[in-house]
C-alpha positions in Angstrom: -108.9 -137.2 -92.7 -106.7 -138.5 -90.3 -103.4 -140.1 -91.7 -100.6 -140.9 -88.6 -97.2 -141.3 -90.0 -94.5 -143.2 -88.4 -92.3 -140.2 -88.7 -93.9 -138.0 -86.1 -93.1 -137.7 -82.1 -95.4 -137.8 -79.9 -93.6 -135.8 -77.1 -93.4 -132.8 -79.7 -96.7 -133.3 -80.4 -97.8 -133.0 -77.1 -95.9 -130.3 -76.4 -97.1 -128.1 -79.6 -100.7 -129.4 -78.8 -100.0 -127.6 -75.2 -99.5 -124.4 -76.7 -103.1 -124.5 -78.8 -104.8 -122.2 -76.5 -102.4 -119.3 -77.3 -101.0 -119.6 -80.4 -102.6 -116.8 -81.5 -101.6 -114.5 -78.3 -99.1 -112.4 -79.9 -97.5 -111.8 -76.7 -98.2 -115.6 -75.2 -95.8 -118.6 -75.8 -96.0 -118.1 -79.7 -94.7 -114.8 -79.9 -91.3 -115.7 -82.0 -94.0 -117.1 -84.2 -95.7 -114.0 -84.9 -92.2 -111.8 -85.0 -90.7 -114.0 -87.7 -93.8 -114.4 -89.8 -93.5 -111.0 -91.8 -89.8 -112.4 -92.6 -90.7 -115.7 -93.5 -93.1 -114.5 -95.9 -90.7 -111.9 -97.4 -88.6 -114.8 -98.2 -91.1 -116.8 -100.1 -92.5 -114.3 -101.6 -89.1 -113.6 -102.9 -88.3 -117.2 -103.8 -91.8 -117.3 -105.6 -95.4 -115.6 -106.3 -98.5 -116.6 -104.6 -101.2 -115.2 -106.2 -103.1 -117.7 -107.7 -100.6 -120.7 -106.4 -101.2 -123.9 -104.9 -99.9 -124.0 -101.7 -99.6 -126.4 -99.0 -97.8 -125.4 -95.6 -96.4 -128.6 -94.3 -96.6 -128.2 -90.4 -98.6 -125.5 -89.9 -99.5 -125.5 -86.3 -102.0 -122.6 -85.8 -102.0 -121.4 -89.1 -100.1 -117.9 -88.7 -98.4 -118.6 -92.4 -101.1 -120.3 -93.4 -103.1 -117.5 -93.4 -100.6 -115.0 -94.1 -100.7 -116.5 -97.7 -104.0 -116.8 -98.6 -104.1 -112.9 -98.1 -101.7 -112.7 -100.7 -103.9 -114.4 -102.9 -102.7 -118.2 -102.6 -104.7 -121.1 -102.2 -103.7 -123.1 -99.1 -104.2 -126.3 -97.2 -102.2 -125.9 -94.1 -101.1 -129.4 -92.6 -100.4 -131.1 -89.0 -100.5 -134.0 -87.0 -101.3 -131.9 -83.8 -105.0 -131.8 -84.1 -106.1 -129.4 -80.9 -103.5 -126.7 -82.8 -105.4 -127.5 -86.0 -108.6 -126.9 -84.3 -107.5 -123.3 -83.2 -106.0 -122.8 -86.8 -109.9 -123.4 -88.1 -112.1 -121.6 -85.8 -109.1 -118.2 -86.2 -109.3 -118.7 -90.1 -113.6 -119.0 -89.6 -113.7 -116.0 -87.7 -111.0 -113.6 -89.4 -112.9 -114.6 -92.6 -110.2 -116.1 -94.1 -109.9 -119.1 -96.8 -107.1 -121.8 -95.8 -107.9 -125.4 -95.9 -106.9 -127.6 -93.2 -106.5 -131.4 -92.9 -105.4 -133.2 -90.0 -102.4 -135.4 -92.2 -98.7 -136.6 -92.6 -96.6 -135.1 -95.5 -95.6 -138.4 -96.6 -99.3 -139.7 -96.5 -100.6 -136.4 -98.7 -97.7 -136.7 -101.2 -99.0 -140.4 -102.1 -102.0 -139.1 -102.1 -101.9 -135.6 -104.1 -98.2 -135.9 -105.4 -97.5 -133.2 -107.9 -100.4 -131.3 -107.4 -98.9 -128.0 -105.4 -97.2 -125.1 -106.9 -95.2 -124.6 -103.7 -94.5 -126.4 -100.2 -94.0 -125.0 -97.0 -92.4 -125.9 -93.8 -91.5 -123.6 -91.4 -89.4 -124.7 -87.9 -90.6 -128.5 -88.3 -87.5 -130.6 -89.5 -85.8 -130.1 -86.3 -88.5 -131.8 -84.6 -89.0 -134.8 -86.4 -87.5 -138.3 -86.0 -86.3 -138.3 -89.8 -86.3 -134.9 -91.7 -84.6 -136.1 -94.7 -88.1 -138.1 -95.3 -90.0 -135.1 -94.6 -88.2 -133.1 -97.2 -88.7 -136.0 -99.7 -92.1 -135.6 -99.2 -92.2 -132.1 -99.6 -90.6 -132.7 -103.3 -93.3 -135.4 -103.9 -95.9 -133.1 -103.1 -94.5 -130.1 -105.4 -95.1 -130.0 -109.4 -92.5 -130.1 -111.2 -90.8 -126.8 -111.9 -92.3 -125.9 -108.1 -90.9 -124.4 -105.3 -90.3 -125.5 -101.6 -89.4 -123.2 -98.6 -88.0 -124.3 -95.3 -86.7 -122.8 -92.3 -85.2 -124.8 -89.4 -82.2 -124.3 -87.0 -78.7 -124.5 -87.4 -76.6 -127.1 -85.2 -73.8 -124.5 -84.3 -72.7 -123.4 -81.0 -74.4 -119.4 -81.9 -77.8 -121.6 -82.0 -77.7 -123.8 -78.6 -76.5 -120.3 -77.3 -79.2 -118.1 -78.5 -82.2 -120.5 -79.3 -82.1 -122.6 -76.4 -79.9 -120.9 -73.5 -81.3 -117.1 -74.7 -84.6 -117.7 -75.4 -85.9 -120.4 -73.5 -83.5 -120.1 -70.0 -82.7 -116.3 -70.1 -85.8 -114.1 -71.6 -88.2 -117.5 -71.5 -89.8 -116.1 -75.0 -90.2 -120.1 -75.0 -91.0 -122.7 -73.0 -88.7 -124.6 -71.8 -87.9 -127.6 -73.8 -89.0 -126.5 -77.2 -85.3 -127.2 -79.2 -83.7 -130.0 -78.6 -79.6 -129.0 -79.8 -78.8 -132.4 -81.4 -81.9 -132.2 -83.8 -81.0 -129.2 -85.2 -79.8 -129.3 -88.7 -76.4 -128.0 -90.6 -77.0 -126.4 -93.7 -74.9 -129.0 -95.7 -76.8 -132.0 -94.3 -80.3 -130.1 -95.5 -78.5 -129.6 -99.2 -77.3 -133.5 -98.7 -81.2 -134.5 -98.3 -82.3 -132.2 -101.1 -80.3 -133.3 -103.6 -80.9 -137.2 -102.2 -84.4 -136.1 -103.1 -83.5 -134.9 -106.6 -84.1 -131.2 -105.9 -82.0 -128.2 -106.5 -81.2 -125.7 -103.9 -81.7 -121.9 -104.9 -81.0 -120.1 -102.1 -79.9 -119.9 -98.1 -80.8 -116.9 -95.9 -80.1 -116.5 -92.3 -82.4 -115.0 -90.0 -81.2 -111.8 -88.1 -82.9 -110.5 -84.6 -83.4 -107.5 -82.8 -83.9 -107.8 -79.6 -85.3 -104.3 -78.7 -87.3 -103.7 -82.1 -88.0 -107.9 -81.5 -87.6 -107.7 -85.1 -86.2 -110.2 -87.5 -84.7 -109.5 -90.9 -82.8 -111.3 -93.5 -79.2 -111.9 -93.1 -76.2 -113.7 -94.8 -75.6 -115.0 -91.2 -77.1 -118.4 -91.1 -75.7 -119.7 -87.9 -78.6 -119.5 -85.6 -82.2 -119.5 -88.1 -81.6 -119.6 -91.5 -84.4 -120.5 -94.6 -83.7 -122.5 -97.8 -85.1 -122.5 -100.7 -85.4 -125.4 -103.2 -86.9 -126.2 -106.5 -88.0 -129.1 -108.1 -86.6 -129.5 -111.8 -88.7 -129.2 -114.3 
């Protein structure tokens, strides 16, 4: 099904479509991808079960979380509006064996579609690169049960950030292509509480994201200047 949604654009979409080919290259442009996904999923899983849970991962890309998930026993329909990375998310899930759903769809156009129906809603590194992330984050509460869960992780507009996400990673070590942040659209963890209580949802939780550049491994940290995740629940 193919649902555009005005609050998409299409630069970033061209420039995550670009990266289709290797997003499962664990030393191609994806990499930080594939480092922070054992963290990510420590933090959900933390924030809430997945066995047996709805899930729908909002932004999904290739499907590295995606998948991640349904091996811990959660049913998931991964979403995106990039379709040539949601072709390579269906052929990797086909061939590892793996059952995640995909549909080519908005957030906002599935939540007035199948509002309520998830147990929990991810999105993972996709606010910042969206013309309006409060509406994406209203959507992501649509799309949750009440009493469910939503996970987010996005980038903090603070010097630490433009220094290390932008000047460090995509000028310095070129771990990323050039051009993938853009410093303004990153997000302040007050304005992200602002938009989840505008959308009548409680926030649990804030974790920064730690790095080690020599291990290239990422932990959990009270630091939330650079990466940080949030967790946020809908009331029952």
């Amino acid at each position: 099904m193919n649902a555009p949604s005005s609050n998409v654009d299409p630069a970033e979409l061209a420039k995550f479509s670009g990266l289709a080919g290797r997003w499962w290259d664990p030393q191609g442009p994806s990499r930080p991808l594939h480092d922070l996904n054992p963290v990510r999923l420590q933090y959900i899983e933390r924030a809430a079960p997945l066995t047996g849970r709805a899930v729908v991962d909002v932004g999904c890309g290739g499907g590295i979380l995606s998948e991640a998930m349904a091996r811990r026993g959660a049913r998931v329909l991964g979403i995106d509006l990039a379709r040539a990375v949601l072709d390579v998310a269906e052929l990797h899930a086909l061939q590892s064996g793996i059952s995640v759903s995909y549909q080519h769809i908005a957030a906002e156009a599935l939540a007035e579609l199948r509002p309520g129906e998830f147990d929990l809603a991810t999105c993972m590194e996709m606010l910042e690169h969206v013309p309006d992330p409060a509406a994406s984050l209203a959507a992501l509460a649509k799309l949750v049960r009440p009493g469910g869960d939503i996970v987010v992780s996005t980038l903090n507009r603070h010097p630490r950030a433009f220094a290390v996400a932008i000047l460090g990673a995509e000028y310095l070590t070129r771990i990323l292509p050039r051009g993938t942040h853009e410093y303004l659209k990153f997000i302040r963890p007050s304005e992200l509480a602002r938009w989840g209580r505008e959308a009548d949802l409680t926030l649990c939780d804030l974790a920064g994201i730690g790095y080690n550049p020599i291990t290239r491994a990422f932990r959990l940290s009270s630091d939330t200047k650079v990466n940080y995740l949030a967790h946020f629940r809908r009331p029952s």
